[in-house]
N, C-alpha and C positions, 0 to 999 in steps of 0.2 A: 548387047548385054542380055543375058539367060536369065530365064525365068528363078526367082530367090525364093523358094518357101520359108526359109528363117524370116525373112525379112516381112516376107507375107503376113504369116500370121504376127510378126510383131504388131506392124501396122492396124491387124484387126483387134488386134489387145487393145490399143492404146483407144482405138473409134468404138469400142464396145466404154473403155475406160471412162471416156468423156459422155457417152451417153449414161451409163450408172454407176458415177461415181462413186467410191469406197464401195465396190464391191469386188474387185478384180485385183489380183498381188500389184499391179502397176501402179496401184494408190496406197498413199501412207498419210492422204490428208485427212480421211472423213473416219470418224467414231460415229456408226449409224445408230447404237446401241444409248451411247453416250447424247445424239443430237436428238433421238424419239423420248428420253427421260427413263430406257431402262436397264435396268443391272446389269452388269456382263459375268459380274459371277452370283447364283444364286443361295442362301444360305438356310439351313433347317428353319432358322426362325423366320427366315421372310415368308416359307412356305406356311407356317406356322399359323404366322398373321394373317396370312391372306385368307385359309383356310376358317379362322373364326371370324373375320372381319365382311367378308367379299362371299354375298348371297350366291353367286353364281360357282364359285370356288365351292362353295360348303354343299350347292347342290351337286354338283359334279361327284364329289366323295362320298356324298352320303346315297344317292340315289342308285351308286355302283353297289355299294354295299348292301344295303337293304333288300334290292335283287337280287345279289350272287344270296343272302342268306334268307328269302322268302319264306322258306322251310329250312329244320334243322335237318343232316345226314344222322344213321342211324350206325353204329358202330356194332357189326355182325361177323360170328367165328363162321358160318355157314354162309351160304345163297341163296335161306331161304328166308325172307324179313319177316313173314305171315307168324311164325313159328319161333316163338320167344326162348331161346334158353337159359339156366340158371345162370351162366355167369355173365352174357347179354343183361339180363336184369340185372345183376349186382353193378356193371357198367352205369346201365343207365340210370340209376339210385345215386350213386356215387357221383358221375357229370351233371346231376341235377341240384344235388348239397354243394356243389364245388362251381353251380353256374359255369361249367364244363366249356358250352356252345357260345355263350352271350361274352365270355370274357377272349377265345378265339374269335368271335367276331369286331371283339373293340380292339385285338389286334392287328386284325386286317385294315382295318379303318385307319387308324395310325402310319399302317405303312404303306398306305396310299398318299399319304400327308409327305412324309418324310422319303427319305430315301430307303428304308426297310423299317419294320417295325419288331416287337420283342413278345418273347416269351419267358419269362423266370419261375422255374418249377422250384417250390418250396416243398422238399422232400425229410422225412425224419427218420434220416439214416446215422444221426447224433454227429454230427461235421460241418463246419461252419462253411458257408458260402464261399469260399473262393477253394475249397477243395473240391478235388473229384469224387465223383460217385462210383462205387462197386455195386454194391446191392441194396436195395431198399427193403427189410424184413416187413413184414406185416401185410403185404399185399398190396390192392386199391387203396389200405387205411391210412398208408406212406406216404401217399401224397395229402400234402396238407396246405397248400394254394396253388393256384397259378396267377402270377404279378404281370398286365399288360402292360410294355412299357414302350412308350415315343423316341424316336432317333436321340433327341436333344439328352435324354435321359439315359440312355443305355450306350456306352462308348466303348472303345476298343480300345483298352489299358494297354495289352502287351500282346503282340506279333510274335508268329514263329519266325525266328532266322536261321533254324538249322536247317541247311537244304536235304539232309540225309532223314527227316524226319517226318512220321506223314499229315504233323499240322504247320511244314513250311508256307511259307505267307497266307497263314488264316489268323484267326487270336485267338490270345492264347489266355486272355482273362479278360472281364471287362469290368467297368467300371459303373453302377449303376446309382444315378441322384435323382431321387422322386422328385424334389426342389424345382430341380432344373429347369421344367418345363411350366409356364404359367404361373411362377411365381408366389406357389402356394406354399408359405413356411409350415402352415401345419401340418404339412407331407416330411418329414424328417429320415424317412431309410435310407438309408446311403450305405453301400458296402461294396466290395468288389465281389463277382462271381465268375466262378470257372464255367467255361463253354461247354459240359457237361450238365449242367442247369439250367439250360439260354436255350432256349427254342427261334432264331431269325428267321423274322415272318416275311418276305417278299419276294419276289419275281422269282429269283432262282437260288434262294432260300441263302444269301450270302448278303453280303453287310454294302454288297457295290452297288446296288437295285441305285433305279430314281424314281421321281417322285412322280405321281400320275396328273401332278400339274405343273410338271413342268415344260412341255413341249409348247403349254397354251398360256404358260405364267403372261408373255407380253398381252395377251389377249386380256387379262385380266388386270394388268396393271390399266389398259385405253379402257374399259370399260368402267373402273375407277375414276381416271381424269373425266369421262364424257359425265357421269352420273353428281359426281362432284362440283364440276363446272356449272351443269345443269343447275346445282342446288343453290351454288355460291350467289349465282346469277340472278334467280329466284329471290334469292336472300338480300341482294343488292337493291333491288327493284322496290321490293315491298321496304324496306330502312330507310333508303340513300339520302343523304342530307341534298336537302333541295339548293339549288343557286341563286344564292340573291343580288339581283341587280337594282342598283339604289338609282334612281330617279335622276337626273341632272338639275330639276329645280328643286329637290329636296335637301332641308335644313338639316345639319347634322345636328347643332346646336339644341333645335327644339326636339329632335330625337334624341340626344343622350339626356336632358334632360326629363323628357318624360320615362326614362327606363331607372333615371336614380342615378347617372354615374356623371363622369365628365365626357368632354369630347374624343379625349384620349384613351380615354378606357371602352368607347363605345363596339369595336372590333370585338374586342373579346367580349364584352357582354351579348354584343347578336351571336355569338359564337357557342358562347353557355346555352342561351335561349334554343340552337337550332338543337342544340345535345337534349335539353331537356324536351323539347319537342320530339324526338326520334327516341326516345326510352319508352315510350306509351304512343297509341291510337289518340289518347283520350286529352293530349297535352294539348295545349294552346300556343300558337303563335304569333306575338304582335308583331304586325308591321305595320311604318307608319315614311311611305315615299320608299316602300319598296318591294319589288315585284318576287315573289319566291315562286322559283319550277322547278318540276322534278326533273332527275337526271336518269330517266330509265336507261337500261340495258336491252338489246335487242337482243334476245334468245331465237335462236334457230330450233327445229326438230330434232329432239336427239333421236328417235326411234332409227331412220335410217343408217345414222353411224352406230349405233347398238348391237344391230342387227349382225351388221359384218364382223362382230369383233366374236359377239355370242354364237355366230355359226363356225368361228374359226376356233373358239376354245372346243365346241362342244364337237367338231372332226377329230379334235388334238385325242379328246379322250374315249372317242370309237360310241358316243351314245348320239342319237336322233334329238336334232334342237326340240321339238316339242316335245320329245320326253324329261329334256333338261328345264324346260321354264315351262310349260304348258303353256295356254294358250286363252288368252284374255277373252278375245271371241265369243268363249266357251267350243271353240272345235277342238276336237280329243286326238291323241296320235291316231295315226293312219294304221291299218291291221298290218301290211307288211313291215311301218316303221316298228311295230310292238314286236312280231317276230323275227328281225334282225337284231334287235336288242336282247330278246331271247338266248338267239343263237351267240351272241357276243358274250351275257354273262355264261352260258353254260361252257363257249372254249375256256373262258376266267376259271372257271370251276376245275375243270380235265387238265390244265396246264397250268397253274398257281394255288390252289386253293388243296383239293385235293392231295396235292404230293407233299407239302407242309404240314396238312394233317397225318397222313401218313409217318411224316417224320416224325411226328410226335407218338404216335403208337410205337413205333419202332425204337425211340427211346425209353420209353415207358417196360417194353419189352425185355430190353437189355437190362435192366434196375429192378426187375421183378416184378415189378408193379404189373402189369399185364402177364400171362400164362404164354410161355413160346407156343405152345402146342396150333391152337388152328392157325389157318390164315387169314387174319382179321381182314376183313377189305370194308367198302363202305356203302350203303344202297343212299340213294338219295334222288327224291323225284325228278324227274326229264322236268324244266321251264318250257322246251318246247312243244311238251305233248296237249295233245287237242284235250277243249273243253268236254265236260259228258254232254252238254248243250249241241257242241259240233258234231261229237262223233254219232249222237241220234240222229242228227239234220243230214249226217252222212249215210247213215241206213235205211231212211227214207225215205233219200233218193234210189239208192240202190235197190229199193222196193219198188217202188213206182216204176223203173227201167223194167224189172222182172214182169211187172206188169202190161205195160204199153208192150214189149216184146210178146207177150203170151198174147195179146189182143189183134199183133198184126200177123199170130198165123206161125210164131215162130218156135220150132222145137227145143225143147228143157227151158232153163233158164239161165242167166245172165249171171246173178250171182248165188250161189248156193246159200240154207240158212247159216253154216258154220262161216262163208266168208264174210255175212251180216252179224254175226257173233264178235267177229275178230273185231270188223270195223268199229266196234262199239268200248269191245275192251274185253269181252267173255269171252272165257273158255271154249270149246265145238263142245256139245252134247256127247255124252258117252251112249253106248249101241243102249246102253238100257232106259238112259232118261230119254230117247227121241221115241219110242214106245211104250212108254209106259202108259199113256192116257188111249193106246189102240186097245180097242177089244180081241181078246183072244178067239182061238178058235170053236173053244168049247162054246163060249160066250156068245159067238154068232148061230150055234149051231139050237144052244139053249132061246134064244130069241126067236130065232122062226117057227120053234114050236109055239 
């Protein structure tokens, strides 16, 4: 009989199957999700919870945030930021009455939370919210809020189904309930708005994004139970009603009656006594023929299982563990862990952040509110550029090289003053300011007289 590869690999299905079960199609016994205690489907409000509840959640979001918005972006008709013009300033007046930046940044935040997050432009073009917009009269004055709103809050009322139509399967209106999220009734707007007014803040600026804890949610649900446990245990230790073992020659008789009851009632009277003992430090317990011990709990270390759960959420969401929790020690991130964090928020920035704002200028545009005319783009500091601290300790050196070379004999120099300029952040000198402090020729010629 010839060699069978159907049959081959079955065989290695079934010896991989028995080595990790419920992980291979050849099982339909194990729920891994179901036996570790976590969800198999995850929902806005779990992320919700976890994000107000669960420190390491809430750092994870906030510490993303906070960095991608270190600094604000400067909204410019030219390329040149130094050089303010009038309707750049009328901009930046207007995004500063209207908290422009700070309310784009609570909705990024948001849609790090959820599966995308919102924008609702409240325009006074005299049309209720669930109409579309043509044109905004009055300029910048037309807008008149921007409302951040959370997944749970901002829904998708009504889908396009015409396929001949170019908003087939986007929406087609939403539904927006201040209420909804957090349970605050004295939030009351409720109203439906046209996708015309709705700015969707996330990944790829559509309502399918997910959520930036989600890939680590299990990680956060074990670091829960480990922290929990931890406490309950803690909590056990210091309470727990003591065991009391009654004596073999001791009287029950002359114990229930020195406590007031009968014999029959004495159970529960030691029972009362242990309760009011354990409500206070300060309580008293009689015994009298019998021996009360405590019932500790042995607590193991949580830091080593912590550890692994907190390095495995903090991979899920692309930032360096010690920048996510710092570091009790008092040791700081490492320079390279700070500069790939860098380089992490600034791709955030070029590929998320950026082309949403963008979308909104471009909306803004279409409604009149902004002037078609330049091409607005955006200047906004490098996170990765060097210190003015580094880039002198970089010209420094580069001095001292110039140096040691001229000393061992060597001709010109190493680095020029303009490539000590650059390295710094300056401009090269122009032919006039690199002689200006030389004497002229008159000047030499009037001196040797």
């Amino acid at each position: 009989m010839g060699f069978q590869p159907a049959q081959f690999l079955a065989n290695a299905a079934r010896r991989l199957d028995a080595m990790f079960p419920g992980y291979f199609q050849t099982s339909t016994k194990r729920d891994h999700y179901g036996d570790f205690g976590f969800p198999s489907t995850i929902t806005f409000d779990q992320f919700w919870q976890m994000y107000m509840r669960n420190g390491i959640a809430r750092a994870g979001v906030e510490k993303t945030v906070m960095k991608t918005w270190q600094d604000i972006p400067f909204l410019q008709e030219d390329d040149n930021p130094d050089n303010i013009t009038t309707a750049e300033q009328e901009i930046l007046d207007k995004f500063e009455a209207l908290r422009f930046w700070q309310v784009i940044q609570e909705a990024d935040r948001r849609s790090l939370v959820g599966d995308y997050g919102g924008l609702i432009l409240r325009i006074a073009d005299s049309k209720a919210m669930r109409e579309p917009v043509d044109t905004a009269p009055g300029g910048l004055d037309a807008l008149v809020e921007i409302i951040p709103a959370w997944q749970g809050q901002l829904q998708v009322a009504e889908w396009g189904s015409n396929e001949l139509s170019d908003t087939y399967g986007k929406p087609t209106m939403f539904q927006f309930n201040e209420s909804a999220v957090g349970g605050d009734t004295t939030k009351a707007r409720q109203f439906q708005v046209h996708p015309d007014r709705v700015i969707v803040w996330s990944r790829d600026g559509t309502v399918h994004g997910s959520s930036l804890l989600s890939p680590g949610f299990n990680d956060l649900i074990t670091i829960e139970k480990i922290v929990g446990g931890g406490g309950e245990g803690f909590w056990k230790n210091a309470k727990s009603a003591p065991v009391l073992s009654i004596d073999k020659d001791a009287r029950i008789e002359d114990m229930a009656k020195a406590m007031g009851v009968s014999s029959a009632e004495l159970a529960d009277k030691m029972d009362e006594q242990v309760k009011d003992f354990n409500r206070g430090f300060d309580s008293m317990l009689m015994l009298m023929g019998i021996e009360a011990k405590p019932m500790n709990v042995s607590l193991p270390q949580p830091e080593q299982f912590l550890s692994g759960a907190i390095q495995s959420f903090a991979a899920s969401i692309n930032i360096p563990t010690k920048i996510l929790v710092g570091m009790q020690t008092g040791e700081r991130a490492s320079t390279e862990d700070a500069k790939e964090w860098s380089q992490t928020i600034m791709s955030r920035r070029m590929n998320v952040i950026i082309p949403n704002i963008m979308d909104i200028v471009r909306r803004l545009e279409q409604f009149g509110i902004l002037k078609k005319g330049p091409k607005w783009s955006l200047h906004w500091p490098d996170l990765t550029e060097s210190s003015m601290a580094e880039k002198i300790d970089r010209a420094d050196k580069m001095a001292t090289i110039n140096e040691k070379h001229s000393r061992a004999g060597g001709m010109g120099v190493v680095f020029t003053d303009d490539e000590m300029r650059e390295a710094v952040g300056y401009d090269p000198l122009s032919e006039g300011d690199k002689f200006k402090d030389e004497p002229s020729p008159e000047d030499v010629a009037s001196a040797a007289v």
